[in-house]
Backbone as a ProteinNet text record, in pm:
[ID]
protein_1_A
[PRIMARY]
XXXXXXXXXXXXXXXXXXXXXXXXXXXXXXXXXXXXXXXXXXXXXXXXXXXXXXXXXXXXXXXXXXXXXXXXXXXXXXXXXXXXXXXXXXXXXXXXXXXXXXXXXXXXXXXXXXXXXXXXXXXXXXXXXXXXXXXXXXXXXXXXXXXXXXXXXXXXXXXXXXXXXXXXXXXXXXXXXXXXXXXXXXXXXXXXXXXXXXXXXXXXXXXXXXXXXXXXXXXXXXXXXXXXXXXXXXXXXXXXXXXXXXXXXXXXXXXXXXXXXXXXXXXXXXXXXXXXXXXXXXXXXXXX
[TERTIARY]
558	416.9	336.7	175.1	148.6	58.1	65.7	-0.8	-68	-218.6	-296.8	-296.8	-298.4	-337.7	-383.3	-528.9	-606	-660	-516.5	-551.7	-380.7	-387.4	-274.1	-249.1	-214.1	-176.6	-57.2	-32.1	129.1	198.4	103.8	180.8	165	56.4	13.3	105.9	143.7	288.6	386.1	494.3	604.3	560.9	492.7	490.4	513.3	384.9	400.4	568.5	659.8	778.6	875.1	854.5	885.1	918.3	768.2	767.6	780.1	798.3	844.2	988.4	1014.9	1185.5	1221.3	1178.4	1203.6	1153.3	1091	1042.9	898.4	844.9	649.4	576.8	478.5	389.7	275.1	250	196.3	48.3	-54.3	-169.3	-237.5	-262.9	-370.6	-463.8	-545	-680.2	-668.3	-737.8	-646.2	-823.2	-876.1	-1000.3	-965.9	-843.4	-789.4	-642.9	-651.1	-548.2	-400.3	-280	-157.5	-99.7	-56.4	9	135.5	211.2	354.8	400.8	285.3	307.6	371.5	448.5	522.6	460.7	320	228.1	82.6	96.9	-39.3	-187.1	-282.6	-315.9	-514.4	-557.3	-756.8	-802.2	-871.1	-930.8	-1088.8	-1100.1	-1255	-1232.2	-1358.6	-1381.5	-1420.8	-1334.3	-1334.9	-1404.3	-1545.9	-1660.3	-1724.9	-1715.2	-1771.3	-1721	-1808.9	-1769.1	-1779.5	-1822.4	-1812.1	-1635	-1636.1	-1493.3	-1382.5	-1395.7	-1292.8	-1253.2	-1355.1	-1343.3	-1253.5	-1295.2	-1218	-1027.9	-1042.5	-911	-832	-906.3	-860.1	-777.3	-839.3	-786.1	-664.4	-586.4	-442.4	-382.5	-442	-368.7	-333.8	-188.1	-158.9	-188.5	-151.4	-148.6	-237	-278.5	-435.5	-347.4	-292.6	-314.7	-404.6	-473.6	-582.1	-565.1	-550.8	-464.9	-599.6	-664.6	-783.1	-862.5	-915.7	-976.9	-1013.8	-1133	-1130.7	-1133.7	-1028.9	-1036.2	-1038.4	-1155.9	-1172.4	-1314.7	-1300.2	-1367.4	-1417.2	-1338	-1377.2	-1453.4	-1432.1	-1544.1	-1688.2	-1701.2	-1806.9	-1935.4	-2030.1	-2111.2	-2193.6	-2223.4	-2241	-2169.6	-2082.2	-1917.1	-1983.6	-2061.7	-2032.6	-2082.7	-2180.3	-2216	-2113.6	-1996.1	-1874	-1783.5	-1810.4	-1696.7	-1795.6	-1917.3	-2016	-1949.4	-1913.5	-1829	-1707.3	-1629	-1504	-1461.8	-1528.6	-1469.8	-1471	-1633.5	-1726.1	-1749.3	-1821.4	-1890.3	-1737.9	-1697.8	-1548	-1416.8	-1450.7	-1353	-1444	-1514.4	-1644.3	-1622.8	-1658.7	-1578.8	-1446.4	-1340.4	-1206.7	-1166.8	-1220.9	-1195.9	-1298.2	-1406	-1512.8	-1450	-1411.5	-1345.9	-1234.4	-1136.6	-1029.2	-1024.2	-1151.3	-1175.1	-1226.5	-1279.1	-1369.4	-1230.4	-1123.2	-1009.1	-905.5	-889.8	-759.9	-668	-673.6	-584.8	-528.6	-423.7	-349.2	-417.8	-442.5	-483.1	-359.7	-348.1	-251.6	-316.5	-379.7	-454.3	-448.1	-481.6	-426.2	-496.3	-473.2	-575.7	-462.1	-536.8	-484.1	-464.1	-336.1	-344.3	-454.9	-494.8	-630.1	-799.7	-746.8	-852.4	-840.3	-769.8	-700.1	-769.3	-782.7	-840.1	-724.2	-627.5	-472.2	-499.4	-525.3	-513.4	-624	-719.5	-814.2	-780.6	-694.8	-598.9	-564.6	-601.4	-603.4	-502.1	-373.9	-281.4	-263.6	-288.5	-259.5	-397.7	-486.1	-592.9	-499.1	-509.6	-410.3	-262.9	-226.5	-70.8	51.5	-9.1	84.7	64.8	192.1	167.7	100.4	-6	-51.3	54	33.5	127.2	5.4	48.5	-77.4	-5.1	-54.7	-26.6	-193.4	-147.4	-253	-361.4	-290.5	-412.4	-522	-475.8	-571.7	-679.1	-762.2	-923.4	-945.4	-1050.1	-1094	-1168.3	-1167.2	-1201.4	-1221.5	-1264.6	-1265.1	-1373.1	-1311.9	-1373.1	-1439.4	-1388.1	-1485.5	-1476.5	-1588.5	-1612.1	-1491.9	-1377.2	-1262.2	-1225	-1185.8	-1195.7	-1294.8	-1371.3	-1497.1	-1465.8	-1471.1	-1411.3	-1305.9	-1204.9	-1093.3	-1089.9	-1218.2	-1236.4	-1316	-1381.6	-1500	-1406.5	-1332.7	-1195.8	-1128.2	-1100.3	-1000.5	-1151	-1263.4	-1343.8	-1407.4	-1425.4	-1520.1	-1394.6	-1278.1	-1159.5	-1098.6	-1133.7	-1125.2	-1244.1	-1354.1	-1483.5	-1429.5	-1399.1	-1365.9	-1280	-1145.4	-1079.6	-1093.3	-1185.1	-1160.7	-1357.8	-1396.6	-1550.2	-1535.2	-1419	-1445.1	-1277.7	-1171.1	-1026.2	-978.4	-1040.4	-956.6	-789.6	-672	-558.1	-559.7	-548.9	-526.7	-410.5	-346	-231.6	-279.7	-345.7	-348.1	-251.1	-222.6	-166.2	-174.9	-147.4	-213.4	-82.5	-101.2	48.1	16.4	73.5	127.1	87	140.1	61.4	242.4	220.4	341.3	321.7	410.7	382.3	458.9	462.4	523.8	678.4	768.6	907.3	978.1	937.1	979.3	942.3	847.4	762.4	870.5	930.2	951.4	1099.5	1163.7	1289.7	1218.5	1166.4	1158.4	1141.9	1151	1190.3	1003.7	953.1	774.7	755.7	799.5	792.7	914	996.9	1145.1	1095.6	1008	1018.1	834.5	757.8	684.6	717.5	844.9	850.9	864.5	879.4	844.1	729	626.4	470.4	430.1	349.4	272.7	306.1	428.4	501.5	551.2	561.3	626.2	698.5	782.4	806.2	785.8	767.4	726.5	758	901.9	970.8	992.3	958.5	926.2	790.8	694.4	591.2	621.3	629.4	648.3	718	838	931.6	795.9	766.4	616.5	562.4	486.2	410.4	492.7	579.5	635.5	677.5	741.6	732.6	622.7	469.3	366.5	350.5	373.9	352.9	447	555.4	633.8	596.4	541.3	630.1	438.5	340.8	201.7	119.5	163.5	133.5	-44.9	-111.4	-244.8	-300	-248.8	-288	-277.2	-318.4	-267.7	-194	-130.1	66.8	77.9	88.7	125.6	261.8	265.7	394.8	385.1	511	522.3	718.6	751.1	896.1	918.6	1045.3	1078.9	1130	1105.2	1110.3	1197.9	1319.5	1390.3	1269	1166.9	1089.5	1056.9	1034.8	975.5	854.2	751.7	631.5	686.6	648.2	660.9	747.6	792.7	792.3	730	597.6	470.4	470.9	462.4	467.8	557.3	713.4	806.6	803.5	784.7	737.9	700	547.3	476.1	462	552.3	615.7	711.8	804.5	954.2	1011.4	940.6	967.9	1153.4	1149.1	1362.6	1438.1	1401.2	1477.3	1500.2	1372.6	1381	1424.7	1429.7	1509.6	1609.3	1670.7	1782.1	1856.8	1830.2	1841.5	1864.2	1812	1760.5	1876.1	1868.6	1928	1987.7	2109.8	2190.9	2284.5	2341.3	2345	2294.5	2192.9	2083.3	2033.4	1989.5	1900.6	2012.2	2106.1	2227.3	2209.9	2242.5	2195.9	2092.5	1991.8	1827.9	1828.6	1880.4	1888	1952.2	2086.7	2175.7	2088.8	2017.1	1950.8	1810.7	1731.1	1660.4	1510.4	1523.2	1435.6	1287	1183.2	1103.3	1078.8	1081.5	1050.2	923.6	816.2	676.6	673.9	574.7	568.4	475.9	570.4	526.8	384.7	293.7	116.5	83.3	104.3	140.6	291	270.6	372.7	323.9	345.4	290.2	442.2	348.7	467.4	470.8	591.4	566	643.8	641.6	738.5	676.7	512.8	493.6	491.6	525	551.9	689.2	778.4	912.6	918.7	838.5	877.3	795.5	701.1	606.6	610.8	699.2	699.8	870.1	937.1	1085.6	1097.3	1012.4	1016.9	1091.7	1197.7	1326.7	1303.5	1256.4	1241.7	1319.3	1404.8	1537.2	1515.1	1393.6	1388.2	1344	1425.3	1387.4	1447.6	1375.1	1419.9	1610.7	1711	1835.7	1892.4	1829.8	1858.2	1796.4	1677.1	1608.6	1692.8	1732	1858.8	1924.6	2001.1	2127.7	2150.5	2011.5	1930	1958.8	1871	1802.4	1969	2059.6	2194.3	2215.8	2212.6	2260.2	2190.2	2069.2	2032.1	2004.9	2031	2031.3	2166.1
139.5	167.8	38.7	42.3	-59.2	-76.8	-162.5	-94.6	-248.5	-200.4	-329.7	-350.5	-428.7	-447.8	-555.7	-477.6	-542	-646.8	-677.8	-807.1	-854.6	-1012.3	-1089.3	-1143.5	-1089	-1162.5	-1101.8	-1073.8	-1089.4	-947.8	-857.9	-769.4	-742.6	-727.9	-789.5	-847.7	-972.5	-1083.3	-1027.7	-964.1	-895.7	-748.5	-687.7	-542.9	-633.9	-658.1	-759.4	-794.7	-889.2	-937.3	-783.9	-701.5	-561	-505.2	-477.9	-408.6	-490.3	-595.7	-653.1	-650.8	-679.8	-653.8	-536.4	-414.7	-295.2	-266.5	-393.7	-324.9	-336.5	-309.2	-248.8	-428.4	-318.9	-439.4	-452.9	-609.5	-576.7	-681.9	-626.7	-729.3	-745.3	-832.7	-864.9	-912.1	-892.2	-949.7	-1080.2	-1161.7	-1258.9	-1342.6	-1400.7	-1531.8	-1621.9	-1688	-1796.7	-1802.6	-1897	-1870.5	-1923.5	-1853.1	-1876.8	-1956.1	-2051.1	-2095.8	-2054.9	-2038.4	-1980.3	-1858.5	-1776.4	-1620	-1514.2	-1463.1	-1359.3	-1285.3	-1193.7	-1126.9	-1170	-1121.7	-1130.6	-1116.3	-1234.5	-1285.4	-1279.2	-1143.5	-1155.4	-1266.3	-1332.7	-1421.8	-1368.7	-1324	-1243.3	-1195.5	-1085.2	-1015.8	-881.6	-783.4	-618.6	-570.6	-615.6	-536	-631.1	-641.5	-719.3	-551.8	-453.8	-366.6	-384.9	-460.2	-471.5	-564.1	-640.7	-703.7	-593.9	-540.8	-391.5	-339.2	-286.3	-146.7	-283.4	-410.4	-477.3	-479.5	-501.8	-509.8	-386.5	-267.1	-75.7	-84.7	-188.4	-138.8	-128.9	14.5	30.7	61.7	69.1	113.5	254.8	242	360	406.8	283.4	333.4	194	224.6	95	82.5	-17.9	-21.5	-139.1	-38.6	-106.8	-189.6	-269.9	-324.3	-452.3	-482.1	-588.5	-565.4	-671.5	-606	-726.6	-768.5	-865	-786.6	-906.3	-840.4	-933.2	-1037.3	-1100.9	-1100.9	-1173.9	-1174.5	-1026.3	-949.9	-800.4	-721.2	-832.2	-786	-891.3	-988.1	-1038.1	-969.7	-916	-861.4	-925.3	-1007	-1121.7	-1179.4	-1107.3	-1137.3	-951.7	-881.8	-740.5	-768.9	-843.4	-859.2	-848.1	-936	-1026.8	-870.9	-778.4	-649.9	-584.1	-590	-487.2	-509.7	-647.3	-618.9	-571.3	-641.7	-606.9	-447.4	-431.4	-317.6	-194.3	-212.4	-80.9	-65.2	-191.6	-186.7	-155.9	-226.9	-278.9	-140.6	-92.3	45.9	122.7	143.6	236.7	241	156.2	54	103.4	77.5	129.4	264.4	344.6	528.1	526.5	474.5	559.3	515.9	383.4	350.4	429.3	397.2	514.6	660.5	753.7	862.4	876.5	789.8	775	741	675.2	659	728.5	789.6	891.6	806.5	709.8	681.8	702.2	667.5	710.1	638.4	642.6	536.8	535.4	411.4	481.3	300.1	369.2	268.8	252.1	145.9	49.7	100.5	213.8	244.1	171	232.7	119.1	297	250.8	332.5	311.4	245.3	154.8	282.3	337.8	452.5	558	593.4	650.1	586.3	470.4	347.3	390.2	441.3	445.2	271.4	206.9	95.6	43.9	176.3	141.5	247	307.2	431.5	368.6	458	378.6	418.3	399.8	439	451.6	352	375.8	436.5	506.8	594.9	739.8	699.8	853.6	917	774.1	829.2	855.3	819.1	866.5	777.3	738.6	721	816.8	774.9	851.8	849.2	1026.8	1022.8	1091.7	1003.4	1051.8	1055.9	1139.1	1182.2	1168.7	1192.7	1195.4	1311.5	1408.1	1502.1	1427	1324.9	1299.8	1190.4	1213.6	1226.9	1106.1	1061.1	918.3	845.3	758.2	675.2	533.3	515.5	332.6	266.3	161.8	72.6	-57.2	-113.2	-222.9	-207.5	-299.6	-269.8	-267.9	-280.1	-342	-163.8	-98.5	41.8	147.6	102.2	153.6	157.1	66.6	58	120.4	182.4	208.1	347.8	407.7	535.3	602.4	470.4	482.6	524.2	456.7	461.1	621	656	779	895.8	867.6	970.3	953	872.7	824.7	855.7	826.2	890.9	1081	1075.9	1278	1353.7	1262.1	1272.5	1280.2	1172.8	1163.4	1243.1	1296.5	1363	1525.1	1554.2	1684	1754.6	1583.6	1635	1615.2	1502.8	1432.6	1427.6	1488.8	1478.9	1357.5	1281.8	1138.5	1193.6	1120	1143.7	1049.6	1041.1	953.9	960.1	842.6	891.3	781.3	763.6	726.5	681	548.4	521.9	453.5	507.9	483.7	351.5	210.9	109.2	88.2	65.3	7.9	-173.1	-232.1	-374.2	-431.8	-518.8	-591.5	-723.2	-833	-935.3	-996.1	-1145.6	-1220.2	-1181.8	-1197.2	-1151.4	-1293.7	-1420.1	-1538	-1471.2	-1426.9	-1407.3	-1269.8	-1178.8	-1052.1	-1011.3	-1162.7	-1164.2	-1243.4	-1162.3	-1192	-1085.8	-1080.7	-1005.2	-949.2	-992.7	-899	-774.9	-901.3	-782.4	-664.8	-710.3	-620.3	-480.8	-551.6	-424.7	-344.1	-410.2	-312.8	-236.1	-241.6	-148.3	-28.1	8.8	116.2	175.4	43.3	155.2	124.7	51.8	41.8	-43	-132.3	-231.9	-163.1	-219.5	-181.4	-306.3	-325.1	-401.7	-404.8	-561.9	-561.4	-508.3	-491.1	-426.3	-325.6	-219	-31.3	-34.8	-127.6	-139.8	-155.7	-228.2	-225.8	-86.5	-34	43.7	228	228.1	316.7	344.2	209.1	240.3	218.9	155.8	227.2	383.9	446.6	598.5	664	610.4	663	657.5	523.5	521.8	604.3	613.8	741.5	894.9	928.8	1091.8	1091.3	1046.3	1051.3	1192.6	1194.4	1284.1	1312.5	1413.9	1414.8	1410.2	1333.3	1275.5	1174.5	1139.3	1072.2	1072.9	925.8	945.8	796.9	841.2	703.5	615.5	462.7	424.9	365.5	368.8	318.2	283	248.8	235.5	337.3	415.6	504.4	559.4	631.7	614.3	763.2	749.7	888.2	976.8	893.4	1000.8	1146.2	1194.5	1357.6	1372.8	1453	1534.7	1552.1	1559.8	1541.3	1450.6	1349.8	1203	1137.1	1144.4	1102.5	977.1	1120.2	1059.2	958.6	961.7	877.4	764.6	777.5	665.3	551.7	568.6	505.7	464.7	576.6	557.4	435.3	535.3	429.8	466.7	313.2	280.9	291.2	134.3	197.1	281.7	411.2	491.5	575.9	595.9	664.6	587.2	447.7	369.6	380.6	385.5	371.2	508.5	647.8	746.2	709.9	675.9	656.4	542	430.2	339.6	248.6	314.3	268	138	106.6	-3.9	-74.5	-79.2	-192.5	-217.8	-131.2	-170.7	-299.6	-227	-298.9	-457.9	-479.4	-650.3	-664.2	-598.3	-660.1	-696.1	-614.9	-645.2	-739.8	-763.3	-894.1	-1035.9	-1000	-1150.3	-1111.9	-1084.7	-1140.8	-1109.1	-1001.1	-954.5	-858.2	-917.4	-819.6	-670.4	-578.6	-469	-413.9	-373.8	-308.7	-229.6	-165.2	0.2	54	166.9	226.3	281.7	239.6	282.8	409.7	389.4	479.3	469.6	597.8	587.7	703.2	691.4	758.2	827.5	958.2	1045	1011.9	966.9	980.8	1100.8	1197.3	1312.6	1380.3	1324.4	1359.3	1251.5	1131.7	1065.5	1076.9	1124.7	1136.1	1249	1329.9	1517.6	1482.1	1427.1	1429.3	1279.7	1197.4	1026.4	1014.1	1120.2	1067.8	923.5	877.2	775.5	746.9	662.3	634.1	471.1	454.8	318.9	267.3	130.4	44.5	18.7	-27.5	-124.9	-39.8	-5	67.6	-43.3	25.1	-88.9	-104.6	-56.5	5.5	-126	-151.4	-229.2	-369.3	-336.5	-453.4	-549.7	-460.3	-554.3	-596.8	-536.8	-595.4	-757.4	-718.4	-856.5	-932.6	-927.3	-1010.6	-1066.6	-996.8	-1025.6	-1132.6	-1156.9	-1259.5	-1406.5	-1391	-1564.5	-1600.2	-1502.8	-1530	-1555.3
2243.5	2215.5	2211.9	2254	2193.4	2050.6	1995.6	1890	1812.4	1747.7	1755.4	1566.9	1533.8	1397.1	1352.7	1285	1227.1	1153.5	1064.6	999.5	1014.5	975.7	1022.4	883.7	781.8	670.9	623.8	473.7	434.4	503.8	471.9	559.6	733.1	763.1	899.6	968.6	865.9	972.7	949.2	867.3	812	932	951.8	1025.5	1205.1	1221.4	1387.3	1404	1308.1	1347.9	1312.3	1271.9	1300.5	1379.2	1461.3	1518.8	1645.5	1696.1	1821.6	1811	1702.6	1711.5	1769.5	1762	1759.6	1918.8	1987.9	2115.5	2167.7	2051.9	2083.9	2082.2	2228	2246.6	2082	2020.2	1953.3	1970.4	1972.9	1938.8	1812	1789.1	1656	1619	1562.2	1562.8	1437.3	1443.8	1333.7	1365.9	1257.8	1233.7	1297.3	1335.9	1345.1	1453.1	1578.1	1668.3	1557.5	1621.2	1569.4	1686	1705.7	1811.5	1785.1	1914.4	1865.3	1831.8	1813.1	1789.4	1880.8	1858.2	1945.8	1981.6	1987.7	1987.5	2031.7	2097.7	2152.4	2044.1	2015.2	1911.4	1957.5	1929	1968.1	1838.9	1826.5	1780.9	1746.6	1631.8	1649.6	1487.4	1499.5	1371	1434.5	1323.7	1396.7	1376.5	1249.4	1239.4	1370.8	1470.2	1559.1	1681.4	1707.3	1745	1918.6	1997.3	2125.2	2144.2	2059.9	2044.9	1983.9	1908.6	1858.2	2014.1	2047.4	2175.3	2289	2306.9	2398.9	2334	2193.5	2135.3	2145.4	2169.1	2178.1	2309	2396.7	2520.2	2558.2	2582.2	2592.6	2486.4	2369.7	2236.1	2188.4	2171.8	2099	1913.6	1889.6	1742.3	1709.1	1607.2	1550.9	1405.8	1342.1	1174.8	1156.4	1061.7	968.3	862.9	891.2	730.7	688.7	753.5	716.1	584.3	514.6	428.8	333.1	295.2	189.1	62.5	-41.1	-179.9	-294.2	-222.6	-337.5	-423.8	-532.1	-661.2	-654.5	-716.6	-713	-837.7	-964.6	-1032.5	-1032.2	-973.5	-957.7	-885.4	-902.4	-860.6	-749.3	-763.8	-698.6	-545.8	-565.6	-442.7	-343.7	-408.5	-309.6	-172.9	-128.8	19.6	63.6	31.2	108.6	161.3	83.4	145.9	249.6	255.7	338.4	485.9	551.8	717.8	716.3	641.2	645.2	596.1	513	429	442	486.9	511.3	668.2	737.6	842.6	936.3	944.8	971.1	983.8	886.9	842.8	915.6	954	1030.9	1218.3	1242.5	1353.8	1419.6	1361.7	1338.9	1412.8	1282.2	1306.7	1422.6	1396.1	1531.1	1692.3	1677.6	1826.8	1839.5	1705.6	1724.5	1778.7	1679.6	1741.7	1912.1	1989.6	2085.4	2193	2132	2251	2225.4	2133.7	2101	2069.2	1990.7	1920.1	1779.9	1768.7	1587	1496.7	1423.9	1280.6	1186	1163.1	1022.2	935.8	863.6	741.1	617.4	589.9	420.9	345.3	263.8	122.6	12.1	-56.3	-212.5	-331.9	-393.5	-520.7	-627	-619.6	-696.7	-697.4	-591	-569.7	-697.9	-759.5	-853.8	-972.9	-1030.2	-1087.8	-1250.3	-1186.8	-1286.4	-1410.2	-1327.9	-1419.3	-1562.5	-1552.8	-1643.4	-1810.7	-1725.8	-1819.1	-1978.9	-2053.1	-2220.2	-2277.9	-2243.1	-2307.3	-2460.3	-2515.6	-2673.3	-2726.4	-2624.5	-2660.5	-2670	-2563.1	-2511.7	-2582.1	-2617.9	-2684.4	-2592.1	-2410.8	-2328	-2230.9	-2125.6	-1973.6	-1895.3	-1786.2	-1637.4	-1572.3	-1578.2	-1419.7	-1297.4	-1207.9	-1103.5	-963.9	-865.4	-755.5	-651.2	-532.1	-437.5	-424.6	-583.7	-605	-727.5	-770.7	-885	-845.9	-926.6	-916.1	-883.9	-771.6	-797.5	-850.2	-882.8	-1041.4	-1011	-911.2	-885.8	-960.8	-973.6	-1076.8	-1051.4	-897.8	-857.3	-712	-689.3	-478.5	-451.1	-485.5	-338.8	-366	-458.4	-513	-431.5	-453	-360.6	-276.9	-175.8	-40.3	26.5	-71.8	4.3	-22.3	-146	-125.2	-55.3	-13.9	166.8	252.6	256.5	383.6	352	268.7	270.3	299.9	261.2	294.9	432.6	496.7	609.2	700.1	678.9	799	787.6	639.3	627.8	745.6	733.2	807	986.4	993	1148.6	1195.1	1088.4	1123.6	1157.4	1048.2	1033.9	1146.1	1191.1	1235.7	1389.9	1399.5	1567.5	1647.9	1527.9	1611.6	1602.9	1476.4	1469.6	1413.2	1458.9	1417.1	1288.6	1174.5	1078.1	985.1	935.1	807.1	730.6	618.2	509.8	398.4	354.7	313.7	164.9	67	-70.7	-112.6	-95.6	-122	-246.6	-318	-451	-473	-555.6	-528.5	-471.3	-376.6	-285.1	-331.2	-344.1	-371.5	-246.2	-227.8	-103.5	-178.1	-56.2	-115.5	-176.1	-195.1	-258	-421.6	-407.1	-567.6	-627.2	-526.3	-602.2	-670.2	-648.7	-740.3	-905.7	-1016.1	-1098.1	-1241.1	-1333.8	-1404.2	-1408.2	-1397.7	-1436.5	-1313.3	-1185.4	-1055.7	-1079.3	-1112.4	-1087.9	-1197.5	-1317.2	-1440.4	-1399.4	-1362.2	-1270.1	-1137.7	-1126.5	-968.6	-1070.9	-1198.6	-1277.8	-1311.9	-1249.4	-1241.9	-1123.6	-1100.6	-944.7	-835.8	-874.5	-802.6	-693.9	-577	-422.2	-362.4	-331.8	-234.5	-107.9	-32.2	64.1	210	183.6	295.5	273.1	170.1	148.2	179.4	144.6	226	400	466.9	615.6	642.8	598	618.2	628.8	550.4	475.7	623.8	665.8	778.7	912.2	927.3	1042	1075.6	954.9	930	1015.6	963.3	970.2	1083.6	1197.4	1280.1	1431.2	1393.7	1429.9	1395.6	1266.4	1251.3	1239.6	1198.7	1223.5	1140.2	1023.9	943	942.7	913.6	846.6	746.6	627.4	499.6	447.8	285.7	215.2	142.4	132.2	47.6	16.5	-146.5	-234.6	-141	-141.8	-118.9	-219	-330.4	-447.6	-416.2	-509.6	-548.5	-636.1	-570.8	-615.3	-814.9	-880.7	-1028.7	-1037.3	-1160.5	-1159.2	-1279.9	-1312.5	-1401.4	-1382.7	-1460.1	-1461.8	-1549.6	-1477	-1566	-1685.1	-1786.9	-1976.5	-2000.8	-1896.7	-1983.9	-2042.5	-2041.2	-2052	-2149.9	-2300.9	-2437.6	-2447.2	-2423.3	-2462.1	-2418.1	-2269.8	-2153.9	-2254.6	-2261.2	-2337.4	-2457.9	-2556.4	-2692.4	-2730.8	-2656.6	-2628	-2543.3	-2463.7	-2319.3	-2286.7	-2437.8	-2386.2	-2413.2	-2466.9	-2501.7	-2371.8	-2306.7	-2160.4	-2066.5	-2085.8	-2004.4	-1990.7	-2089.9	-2176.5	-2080.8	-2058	-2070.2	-1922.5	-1851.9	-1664.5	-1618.9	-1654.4	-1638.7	-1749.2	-1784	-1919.1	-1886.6	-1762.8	-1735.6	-1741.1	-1623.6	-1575.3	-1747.8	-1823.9	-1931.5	-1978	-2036.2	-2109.5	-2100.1	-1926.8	-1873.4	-1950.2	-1901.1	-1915.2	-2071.9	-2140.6	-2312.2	-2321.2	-2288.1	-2308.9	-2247.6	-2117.5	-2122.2	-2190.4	-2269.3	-2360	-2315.8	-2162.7	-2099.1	-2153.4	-2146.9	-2216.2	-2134	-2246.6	-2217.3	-2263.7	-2167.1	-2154.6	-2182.8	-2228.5	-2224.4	-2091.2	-2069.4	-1942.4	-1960.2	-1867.1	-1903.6	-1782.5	-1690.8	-1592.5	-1483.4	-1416.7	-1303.1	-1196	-1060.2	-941.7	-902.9	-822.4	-753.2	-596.4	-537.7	-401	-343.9	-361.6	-350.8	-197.7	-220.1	-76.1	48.4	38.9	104.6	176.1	25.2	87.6	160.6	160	230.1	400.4	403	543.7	594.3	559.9	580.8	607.1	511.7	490.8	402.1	372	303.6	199	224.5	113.4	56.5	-9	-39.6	-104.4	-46.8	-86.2	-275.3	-300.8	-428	-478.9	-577.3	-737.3	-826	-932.5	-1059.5	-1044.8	-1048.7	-1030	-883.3	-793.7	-705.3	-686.1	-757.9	-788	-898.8	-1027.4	-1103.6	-1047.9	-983.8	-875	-795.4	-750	-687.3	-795	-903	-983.3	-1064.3	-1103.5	-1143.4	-1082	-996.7	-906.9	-908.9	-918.2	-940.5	-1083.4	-1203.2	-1342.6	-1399.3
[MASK]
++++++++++++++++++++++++++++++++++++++++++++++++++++++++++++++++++++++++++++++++++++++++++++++++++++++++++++++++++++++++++++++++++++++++++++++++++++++++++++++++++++++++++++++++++++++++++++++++++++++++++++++++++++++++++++++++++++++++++++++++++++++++++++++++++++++++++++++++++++++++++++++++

């Protein structure tokens, strides 16, 4: 296939050396030339829409993954998302819809705005799924609930193909052997390669929705209270090993504030993701 994507950063470069391994022509749109790149490398900006439709040409599948997300509560910083975010994400689906190509694009669990959740208001962990309500809390939020509505739009008004992808937060994989990342893959933590793994899925089996990619959790609905009560007792209950280590080295334990279902990722994605907390110890055993 060939297939173009949008922005060239942590995941951007990790998907590109992917998906050439695997075969597919890949191009990318990137601010800045890469010398040396295995991939064929446009040099531009994609809210730049006469340059998009030149970058479309021949494309099967488009990921969207571009996106600025900085100073996101500065008010002051919102111009800075109006190309990229909005104009840019606009751009995208409309060329997409106009050449028949796939979309499969970067939303954020963040749409959810799970993280503003008052737990010791509440007395409980969120558990949230891709039915619960959106709640964003700053432009970059905004933006990516522009994106899941402005592509429902194209889809369901003009025959855009889209799969939506709600990721979890990924860190560089040097950063994700550490005990903070390893004990958040229990709420919104993903790794970077269940991330890549996520959208290649998408870009094969090409579903019509949105679907959390998170790291997988053995929780259940009316864990809630305890979750958040006492975190290690349900730990304890889930992973009586792994805890055991984590107690013997001196590891802090959080209380769980939320946790996401990917149950539909796994049913219409197949999505099996390697790193759960359970394998993530494993790892982590090893350089402690």
């Amino acid at each position: 296939m060939n297939i173009l994507l949008t922005g060239h950063g942590l995941l951007g470069e990790a998907l590109a050396h992917r998906l050439v391994s695997m075969g597919h022509k890949v191009r990318v749109i990137s601010r800045e030339h890469r010398p040396g790149a295995e991939w064929e490398v446009k040099v531009g900006c994609f809210y730049d829409f006469d340059f998009l439709l030149q970058c479309m040409e021949g494309i099967d599948v488009v990921v969207h993954n571009a996106a600025c997300q900085e100073n996101r509560e500065d008010l002051r910083s919102h111009i800075l998302y109006i190309k990229p975010n909005f104009m840019g994400t606009l751009n995208v689906f409309y060329a997409a819809a106009v050449n028949n190509v796939h979309v499969v694009a970067a939303s954020s669990e963040v749409v959810t705005g799970f993280y503003a959740w008052d737990a010791a208001y509440f007395g409980r962990a969120l558990y949230y799924n891709e039915n619960t309500a959106y709640n964003p809390k700053n432009i970059y939020d905004m933006s990516k609930v522009f994106m899941e509505q402005i592509g429902r739009y194209y889809r369901d008004n003009h025959g855009l193909s889209i799969t939506l992808l709600r990721y979890g937060n990924f860190w560089p994989p040097e950063k994700s052997l550490c005990p903070d990342f390893v004990w958040k893959l229990n709420m919104n933590c993903v790794h970077l390669d269940d991330v890549v793994e996520a959208t290649l899925l998408a870009i094969g089996y090409r579903p019509q929705g949105e679907y959390l990619i998170l790291a997988d959790k053995p929780f259940r609905k009316g864990d809630e209270i305890e979750l958040y009560k006492d975190t290690a007792k349900v730990m304890k209950c889930y992973y009586p090993e792994e805890m055991r280590w984590w107690e013997e080295k001196g590891l802090p334990i959080k209380p769980i504030t939320w946790w996401g279902d990917i149950a539909m990722a796994k049913k219409h994605l197949q999505y099996s993701p390697k790193w759960n907390f359970s394998y993530a110890v494993n790892k982590l055993r090893e350089i402690l």
